[in-house]
N, CA, C and O atoms as CSV, one atom per row, in Angstrom:
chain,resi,resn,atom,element,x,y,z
A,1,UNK,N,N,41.514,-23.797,-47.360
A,1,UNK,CA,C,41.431,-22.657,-48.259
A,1,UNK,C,C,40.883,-21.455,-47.505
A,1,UNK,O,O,40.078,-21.769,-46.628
A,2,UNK,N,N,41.179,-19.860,-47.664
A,2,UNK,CA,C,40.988,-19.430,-47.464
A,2,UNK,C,C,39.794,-18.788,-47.978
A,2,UNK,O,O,40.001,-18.582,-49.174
A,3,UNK,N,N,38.698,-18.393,-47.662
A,3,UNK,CA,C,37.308,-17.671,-48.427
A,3,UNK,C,C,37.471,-16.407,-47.777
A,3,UNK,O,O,38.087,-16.162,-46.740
A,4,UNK,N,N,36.687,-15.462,-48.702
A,4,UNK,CA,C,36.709,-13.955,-48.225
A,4,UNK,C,C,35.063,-13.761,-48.597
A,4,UNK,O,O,34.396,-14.341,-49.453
A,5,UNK,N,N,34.626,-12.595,-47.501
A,5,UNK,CA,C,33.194,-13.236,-47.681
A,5,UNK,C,C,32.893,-11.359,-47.944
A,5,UNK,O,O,33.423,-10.292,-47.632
A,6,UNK,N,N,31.340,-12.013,-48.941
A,6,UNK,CA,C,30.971,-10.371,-49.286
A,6,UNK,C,C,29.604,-10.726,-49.574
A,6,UNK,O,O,29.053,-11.736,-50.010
A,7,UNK,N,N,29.164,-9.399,-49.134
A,7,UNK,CA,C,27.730,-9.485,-48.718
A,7,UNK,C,C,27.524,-8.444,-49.888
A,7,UNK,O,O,28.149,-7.442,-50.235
A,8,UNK,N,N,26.064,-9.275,-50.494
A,8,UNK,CA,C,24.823,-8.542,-51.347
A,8,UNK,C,C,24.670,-7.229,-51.144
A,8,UNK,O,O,24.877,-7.105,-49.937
A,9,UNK,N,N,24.450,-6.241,-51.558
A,9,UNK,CA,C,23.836,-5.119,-51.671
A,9,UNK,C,C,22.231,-5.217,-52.629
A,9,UNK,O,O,22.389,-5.340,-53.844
A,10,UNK,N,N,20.904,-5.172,-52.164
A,10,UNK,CA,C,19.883,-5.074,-53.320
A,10,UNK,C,C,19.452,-3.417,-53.062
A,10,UNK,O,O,19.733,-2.556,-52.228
A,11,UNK,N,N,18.792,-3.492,-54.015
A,11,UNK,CA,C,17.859,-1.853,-54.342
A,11,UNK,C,C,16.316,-2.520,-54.686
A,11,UNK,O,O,15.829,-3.647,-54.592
A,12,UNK,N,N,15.901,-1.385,-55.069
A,12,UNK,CA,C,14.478,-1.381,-55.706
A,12,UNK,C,C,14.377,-0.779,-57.246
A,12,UNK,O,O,14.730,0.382,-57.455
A,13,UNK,N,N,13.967,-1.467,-58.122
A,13,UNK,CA,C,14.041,-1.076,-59.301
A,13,UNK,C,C,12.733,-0.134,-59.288
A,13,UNK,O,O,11.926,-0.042,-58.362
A,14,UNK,N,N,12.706,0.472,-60.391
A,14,UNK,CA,C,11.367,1.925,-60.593
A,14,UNK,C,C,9.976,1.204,-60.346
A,14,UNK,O,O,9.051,1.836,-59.836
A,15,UNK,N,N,9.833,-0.162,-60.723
A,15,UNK,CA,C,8.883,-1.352,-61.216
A,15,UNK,C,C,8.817,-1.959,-59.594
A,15,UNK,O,O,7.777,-2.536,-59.279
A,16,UNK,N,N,9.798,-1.846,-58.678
A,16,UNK,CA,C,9.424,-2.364,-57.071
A,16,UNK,C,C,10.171,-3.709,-57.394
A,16,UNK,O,O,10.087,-4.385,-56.369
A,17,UNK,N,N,10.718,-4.255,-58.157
A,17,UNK,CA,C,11.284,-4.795,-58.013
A,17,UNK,C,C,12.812,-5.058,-57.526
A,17,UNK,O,O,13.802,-4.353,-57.723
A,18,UNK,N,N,12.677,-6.508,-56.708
A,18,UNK,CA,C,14.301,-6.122,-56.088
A,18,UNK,C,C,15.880,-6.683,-56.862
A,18,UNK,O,O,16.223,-7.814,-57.207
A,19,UNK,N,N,16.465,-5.614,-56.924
A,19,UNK,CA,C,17.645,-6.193,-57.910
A,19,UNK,C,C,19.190,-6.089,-57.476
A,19,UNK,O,O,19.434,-5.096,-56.790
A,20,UNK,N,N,20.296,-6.952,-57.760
A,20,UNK,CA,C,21.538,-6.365,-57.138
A,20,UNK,C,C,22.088,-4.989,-57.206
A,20,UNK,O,O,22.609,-4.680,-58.278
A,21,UNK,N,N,22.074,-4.386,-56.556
A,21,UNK,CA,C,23.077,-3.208,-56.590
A,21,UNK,C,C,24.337,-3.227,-56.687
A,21,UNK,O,O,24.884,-2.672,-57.640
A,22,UNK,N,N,25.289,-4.088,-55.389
A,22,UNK,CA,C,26.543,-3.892,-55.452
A,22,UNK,C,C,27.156,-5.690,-54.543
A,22,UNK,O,O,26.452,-6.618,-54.145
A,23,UNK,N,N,28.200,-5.580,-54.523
A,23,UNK,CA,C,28.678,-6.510,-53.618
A,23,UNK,C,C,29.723,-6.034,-52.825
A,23,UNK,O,O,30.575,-5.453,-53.497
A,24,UNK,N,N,29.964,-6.080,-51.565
A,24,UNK,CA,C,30.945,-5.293,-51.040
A,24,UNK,C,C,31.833,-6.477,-50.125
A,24,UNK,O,O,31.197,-7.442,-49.702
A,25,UNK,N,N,33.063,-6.392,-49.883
A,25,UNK,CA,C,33.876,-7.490,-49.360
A,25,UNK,C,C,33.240,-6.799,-47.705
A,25,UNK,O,O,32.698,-5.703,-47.563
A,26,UNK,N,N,33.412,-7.434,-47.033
A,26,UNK,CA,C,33.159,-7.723,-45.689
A,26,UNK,C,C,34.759,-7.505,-44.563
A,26,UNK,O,O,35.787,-7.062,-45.074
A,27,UNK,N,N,34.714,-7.835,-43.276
A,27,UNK,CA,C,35.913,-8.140,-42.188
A,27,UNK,C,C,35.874,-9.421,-42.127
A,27,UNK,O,O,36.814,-9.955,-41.538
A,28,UNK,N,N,34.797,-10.299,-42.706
A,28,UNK,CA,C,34.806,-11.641,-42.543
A,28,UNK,C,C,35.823,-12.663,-43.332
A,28,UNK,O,O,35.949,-12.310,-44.504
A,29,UNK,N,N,36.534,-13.765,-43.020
A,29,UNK,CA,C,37.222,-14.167,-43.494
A,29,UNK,C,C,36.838,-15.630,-43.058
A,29,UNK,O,O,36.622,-15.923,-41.882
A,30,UNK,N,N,36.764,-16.591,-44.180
A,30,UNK,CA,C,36.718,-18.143,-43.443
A,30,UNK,C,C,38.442,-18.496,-43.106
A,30,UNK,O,O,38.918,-18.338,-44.230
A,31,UNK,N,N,39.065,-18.701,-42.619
A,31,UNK,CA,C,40.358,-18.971,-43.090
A,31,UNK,C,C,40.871,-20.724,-43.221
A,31,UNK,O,O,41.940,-21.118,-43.686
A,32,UNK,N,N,39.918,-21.444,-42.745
A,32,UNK,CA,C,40.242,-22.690,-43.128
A,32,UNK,C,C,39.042,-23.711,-43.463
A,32,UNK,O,O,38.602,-24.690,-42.860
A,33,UNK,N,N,38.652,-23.004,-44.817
A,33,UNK,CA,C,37.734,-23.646,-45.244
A,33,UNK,C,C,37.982,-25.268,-46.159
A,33,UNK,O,O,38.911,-25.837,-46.734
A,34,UNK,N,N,36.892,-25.463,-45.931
A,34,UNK,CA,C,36.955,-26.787,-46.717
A,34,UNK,C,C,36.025,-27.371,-47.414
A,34,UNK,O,O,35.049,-27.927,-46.910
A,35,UNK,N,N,36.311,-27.269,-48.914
A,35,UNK,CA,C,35.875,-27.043,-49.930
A,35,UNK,C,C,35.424,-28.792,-50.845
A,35,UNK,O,O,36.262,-29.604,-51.236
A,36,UNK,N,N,33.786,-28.941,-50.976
A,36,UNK,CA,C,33.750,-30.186,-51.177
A,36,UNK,C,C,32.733,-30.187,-52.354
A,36,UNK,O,O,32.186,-29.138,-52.696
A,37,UNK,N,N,32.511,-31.245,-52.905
A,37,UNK,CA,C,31.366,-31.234,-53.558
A,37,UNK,C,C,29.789,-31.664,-53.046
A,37,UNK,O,O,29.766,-32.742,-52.452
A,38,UNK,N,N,29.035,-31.272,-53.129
A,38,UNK,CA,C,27.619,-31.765,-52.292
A,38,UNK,C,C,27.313,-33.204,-52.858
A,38,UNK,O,O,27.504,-33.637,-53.994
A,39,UNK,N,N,26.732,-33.880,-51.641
A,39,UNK,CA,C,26.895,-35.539,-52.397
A,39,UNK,C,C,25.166,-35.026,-53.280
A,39,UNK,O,O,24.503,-33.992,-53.211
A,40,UNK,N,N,24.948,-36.435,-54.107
A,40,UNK,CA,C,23.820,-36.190,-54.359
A,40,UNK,C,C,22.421,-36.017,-53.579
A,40,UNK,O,O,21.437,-35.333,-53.862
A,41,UNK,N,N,22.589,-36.574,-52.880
A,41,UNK,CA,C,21.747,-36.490,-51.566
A,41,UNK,C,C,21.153,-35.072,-50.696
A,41,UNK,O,O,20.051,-34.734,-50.263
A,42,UNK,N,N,22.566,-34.454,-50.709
A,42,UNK,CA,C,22.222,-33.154,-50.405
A,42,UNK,C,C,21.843,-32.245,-51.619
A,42,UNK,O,O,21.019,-31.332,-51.667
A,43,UNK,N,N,22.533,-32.661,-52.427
A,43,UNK,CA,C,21.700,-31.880,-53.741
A,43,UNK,C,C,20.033,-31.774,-54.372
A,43,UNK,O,O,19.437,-30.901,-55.003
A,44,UNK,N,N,19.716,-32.900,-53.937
A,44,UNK,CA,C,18.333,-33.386,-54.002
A,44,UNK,C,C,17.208,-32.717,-52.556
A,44,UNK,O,O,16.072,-32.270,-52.710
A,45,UNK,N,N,17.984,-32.845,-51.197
A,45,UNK,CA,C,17.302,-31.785,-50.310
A,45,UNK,C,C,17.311,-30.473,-50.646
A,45,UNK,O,O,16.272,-29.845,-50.850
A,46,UNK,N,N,18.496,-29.965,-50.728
A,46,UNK,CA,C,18.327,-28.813,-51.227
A,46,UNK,C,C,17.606,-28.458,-52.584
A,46,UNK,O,O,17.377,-27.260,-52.750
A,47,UNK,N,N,17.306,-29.129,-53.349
A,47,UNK,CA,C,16.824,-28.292,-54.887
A,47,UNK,C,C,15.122,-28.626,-54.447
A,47,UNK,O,O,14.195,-28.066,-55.032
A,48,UNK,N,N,14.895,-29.730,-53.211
A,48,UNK,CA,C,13.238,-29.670,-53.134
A,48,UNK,C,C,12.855,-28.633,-52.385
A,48,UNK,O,O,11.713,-28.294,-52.072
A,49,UNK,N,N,14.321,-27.949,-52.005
A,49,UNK,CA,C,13.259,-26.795,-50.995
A,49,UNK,C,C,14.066,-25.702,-51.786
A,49,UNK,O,O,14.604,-24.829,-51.104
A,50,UNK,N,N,14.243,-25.647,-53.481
A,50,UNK,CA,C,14.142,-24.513,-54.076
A,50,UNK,C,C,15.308,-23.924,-54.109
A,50,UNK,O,O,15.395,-23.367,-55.204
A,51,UNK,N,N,16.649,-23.680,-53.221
A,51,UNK,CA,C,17.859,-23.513,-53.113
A,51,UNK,C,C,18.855,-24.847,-53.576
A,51,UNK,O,O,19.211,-25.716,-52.780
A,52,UNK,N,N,19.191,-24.821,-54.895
A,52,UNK,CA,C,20.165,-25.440,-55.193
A,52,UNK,C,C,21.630,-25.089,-54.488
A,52,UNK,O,O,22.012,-23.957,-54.189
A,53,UNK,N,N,22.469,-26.526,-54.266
A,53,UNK,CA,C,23.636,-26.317,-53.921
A,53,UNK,C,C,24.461,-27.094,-54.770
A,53,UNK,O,O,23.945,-28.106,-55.245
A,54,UNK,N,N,25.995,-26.754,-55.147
A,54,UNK,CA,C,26.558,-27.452,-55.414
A,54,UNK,C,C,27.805,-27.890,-54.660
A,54,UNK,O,O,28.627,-28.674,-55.134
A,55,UNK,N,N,27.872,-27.464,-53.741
A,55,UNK,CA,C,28.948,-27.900,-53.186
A,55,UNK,C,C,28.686,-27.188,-51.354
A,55,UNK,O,O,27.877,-26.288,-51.129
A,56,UNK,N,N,29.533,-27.821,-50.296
A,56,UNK,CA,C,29.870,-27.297,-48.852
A,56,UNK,C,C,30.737,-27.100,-48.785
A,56,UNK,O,O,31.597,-27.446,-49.594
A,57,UNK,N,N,30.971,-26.226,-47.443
A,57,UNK,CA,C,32.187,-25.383,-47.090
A,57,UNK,C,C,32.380,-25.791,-45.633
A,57,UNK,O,O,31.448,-25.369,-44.948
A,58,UNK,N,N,33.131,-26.356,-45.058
A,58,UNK,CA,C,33.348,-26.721,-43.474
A,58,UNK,C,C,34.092,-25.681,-42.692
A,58,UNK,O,O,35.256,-25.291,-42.784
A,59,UNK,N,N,33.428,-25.450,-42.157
A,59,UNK,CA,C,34.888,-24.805,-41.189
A,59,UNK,C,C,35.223,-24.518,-39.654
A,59,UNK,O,O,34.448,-23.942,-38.890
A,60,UNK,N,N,36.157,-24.874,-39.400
A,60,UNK,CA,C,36.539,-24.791,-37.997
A,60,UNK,C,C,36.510,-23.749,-37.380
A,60,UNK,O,O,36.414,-23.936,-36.167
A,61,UNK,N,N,36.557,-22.551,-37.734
A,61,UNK,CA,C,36.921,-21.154,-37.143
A,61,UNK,C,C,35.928,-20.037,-37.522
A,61,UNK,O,O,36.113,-18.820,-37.521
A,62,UNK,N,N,34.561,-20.921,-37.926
A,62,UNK,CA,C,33.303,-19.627,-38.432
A,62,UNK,C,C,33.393,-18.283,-38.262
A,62,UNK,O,O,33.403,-17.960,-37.074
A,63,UNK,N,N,33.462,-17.364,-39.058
A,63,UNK,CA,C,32.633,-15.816,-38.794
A,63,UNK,C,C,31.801,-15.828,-38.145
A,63,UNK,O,O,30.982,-16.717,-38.379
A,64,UNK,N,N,31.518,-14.916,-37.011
A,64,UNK,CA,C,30.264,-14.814,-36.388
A,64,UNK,C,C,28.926,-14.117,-37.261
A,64,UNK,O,O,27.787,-14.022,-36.805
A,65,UNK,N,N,29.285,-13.749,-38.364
A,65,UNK,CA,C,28.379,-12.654,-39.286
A,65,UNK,C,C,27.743,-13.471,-40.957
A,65,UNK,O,O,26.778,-13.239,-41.685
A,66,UNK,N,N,28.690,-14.308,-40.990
A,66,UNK,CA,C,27.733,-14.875,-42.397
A,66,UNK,C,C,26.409,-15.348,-42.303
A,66,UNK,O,O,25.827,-15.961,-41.409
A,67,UNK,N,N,26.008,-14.889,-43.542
A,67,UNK,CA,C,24.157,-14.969,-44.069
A,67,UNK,C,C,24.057,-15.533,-45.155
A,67,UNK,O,O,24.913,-15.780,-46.004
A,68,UNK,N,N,22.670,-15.796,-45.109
A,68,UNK,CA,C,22.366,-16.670,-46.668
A,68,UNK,C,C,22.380,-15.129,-47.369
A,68,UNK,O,O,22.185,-14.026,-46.857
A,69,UNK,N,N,22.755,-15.601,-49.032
A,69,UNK,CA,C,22.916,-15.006,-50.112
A,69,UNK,C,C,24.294,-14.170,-49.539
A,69,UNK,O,O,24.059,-12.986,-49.782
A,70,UNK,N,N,25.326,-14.256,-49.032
A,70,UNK,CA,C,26.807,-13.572,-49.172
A,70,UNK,C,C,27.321,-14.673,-50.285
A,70,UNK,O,O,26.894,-15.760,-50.674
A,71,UNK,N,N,28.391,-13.889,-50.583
A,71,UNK,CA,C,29.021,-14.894,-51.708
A,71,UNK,C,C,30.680,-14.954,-50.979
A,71,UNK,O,O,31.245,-14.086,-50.313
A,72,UNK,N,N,31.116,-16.171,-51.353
A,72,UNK,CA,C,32.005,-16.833,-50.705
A,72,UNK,C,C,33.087,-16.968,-51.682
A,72,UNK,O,O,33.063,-17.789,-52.599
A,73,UNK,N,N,34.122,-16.064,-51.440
A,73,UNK,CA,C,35.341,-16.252,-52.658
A,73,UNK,C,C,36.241,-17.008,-52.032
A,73,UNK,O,O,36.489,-17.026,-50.827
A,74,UNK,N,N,36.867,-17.822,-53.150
A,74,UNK,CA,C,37.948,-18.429,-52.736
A,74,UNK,C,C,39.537,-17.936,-53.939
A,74,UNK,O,O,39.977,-18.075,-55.080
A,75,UNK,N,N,39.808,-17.355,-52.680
A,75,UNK,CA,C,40.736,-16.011,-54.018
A,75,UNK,C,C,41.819,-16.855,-54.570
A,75,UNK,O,O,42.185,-17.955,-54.156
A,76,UNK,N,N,42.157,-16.350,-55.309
A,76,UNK,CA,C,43.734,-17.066,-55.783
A,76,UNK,C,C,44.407,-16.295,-55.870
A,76,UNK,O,O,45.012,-16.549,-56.911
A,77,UNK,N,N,44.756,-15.487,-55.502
A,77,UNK,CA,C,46.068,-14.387,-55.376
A,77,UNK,C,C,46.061,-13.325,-55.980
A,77,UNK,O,O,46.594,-12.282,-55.602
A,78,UNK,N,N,45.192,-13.579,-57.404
A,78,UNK,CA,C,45.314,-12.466,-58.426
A,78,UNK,C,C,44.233,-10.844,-58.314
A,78,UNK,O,O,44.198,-9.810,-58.982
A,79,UNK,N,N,43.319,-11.456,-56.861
A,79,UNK,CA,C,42.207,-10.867,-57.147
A,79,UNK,C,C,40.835,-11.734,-57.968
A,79,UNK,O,O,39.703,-11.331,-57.703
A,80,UNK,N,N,40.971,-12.728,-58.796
A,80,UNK,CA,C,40.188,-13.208,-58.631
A,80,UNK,C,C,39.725,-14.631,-58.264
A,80,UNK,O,O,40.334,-15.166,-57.338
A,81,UNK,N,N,38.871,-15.220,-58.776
A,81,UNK,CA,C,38.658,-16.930,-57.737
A,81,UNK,C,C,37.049,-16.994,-58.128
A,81,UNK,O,O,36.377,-16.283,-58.876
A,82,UNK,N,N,36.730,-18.071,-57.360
A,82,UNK,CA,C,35.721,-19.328,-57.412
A,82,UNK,C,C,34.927,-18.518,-56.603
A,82,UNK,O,O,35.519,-18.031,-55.640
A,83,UNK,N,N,33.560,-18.197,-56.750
A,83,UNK,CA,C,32.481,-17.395,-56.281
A,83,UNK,C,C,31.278,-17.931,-56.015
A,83,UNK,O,O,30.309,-17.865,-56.771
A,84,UNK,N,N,31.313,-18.567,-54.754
A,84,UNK,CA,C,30.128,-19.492,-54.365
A,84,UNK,C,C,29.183,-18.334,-53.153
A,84,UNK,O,O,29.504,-17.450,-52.358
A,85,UNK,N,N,27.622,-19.131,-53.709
A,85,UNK,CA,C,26.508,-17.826,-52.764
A,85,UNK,C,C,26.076,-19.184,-51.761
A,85,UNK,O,O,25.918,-20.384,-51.983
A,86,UNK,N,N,25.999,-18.501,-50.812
A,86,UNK,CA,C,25.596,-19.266,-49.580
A,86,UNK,C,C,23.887,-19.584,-49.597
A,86,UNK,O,O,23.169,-18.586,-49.667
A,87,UNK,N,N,23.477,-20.416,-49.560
A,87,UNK,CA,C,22.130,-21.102,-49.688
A,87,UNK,C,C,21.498,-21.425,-48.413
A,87,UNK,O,O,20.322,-21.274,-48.083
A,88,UNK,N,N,22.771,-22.035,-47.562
A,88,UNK,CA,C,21.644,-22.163,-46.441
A,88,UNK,C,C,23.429,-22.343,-44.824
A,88,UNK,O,O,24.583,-22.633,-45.139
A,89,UNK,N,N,23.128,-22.161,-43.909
A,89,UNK,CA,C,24.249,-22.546,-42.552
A,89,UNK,C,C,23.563,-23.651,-42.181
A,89,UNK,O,O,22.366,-23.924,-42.260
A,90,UNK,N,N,24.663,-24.355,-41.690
A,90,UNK,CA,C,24.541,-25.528,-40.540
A,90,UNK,C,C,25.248,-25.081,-39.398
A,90,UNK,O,O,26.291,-24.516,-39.728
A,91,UNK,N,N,25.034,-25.133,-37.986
A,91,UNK,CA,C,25.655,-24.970,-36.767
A,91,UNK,C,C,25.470,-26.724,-36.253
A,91,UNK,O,O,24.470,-27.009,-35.595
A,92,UNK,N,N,26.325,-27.645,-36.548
A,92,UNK,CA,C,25.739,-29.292,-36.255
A,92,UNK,C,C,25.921,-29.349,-34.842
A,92,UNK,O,O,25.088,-30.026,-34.239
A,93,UNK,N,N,27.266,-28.521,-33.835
A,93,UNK,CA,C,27.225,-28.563,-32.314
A,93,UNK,C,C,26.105,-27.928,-31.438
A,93,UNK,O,O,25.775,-28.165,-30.276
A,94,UNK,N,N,25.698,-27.188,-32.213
A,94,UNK,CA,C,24.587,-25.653,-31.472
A,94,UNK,C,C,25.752,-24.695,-30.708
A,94,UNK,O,O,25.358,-23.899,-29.856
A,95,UNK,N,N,27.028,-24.775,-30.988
A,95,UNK,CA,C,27.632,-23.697,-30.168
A,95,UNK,C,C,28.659,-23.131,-31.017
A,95,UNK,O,O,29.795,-22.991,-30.563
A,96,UNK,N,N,28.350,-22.758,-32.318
A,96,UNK,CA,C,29.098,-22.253,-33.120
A,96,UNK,C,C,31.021,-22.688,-33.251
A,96,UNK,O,O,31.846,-22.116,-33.965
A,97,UNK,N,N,31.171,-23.437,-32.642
A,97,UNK,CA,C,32.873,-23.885,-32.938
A,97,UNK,C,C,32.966,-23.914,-34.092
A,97,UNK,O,O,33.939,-23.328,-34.567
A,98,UNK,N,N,31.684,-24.830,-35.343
A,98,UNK,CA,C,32.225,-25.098,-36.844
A,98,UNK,C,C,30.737,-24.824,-37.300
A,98,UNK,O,O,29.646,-24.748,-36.736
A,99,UNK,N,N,31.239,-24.708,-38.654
A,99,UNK,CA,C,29.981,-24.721,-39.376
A,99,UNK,C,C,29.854,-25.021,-40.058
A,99,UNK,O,O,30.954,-25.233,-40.566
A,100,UNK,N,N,28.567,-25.501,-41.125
A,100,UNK,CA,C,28.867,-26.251,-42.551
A,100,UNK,C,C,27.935,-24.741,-43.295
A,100,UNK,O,O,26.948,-24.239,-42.757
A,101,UNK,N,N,28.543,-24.268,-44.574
A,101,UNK,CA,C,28.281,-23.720,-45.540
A,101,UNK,C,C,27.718,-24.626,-46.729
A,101,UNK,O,O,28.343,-25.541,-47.266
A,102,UNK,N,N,26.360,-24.187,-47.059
A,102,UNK,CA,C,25.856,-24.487,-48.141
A,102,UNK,C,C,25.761,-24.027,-49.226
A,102,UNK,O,O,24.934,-23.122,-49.329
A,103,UNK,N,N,26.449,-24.381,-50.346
A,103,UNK,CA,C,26.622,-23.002,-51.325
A,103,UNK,C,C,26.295,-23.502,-52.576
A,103,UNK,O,O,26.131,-24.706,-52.770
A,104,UNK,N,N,26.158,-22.389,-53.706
A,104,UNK,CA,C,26.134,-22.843,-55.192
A,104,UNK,C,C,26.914,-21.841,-56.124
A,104,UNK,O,O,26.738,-20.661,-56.425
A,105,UNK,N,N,27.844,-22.791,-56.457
A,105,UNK,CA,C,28.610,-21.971,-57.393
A,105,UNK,C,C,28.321,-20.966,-58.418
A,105,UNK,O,O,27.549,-21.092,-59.368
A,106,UNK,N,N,28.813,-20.272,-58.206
A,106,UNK,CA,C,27.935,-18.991,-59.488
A,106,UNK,C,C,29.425,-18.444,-60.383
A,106,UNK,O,O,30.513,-18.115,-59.909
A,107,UNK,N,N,28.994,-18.497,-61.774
A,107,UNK,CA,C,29.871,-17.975,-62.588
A,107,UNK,C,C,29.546,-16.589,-63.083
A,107,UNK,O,O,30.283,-15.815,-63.694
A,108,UNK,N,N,28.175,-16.415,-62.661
A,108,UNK,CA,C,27.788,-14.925,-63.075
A,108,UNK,C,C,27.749,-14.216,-61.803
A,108,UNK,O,O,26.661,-13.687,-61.578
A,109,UNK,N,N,28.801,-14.036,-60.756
A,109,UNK,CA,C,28.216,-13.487,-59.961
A,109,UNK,C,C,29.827,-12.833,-59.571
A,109,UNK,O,O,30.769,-13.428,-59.048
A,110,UNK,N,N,29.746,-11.440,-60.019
A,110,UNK,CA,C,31.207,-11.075,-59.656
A,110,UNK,C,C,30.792,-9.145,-58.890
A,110,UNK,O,O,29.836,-8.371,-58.842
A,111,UNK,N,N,32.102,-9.199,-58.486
A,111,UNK,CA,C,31.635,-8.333,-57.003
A,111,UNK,C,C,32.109,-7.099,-57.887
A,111,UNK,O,O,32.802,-7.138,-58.903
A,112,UNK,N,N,31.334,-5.534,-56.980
A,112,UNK,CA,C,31.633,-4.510,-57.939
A,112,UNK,C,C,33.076,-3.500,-57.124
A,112,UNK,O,O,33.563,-2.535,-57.712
């Protein structure tokens, strides 16, 4: 599957607090991602250290630029698609060839 990746925009609210501003699509592209569900296992590491995931993303051909909190579309043609936020990277070689994406699906999270 193809993902198209877009990075957070935050601000400062009047109160100092930090809030989304915008989401903007990126040059980044996964182009052969692979789209799984997180076993329980990893669901359980991840929610003890506070970042829930629901699912990973594999991929052979990494962006050199993705970060935690980009959100990870997986378009369907129409413009819109499946909108997962990145929680945490894996590099498992140490030399960037692949990477594993840690993500959690978000239904409230649509780009401006």
């Amino acid at each position: 599957h193809e993902f198209i990746v877009h990075r957070r925009k935050n601000k400062k609210t009047a109160t100092g607090r930090v809030a989304k501003d915008c989401e903007m699509k990126t040059l980044f592209v996964i182009p052969d991602g692979i789209l799984a569900e997180a076993s329980q296992k990893e669901r359980e590491a991840w929610e003890q250290n506070q970042h829930p995931i629901t699912h990973t993303v594999v991929s052979y051909q990494p962006p050199p630029d993705v970060r935690e909190k980009d959100v990870l579309v997986l378009a369907d043609g129409n413009g819109n698609g499946r909108r997962f936020q990145v929680q945490g990277i894996e590099n498992p070689g140490g030399n960037s060839l692949y990477a594993i994406y840690y993500v959690l699906e978000r239904m409230d999270v649509y780009g401006n």
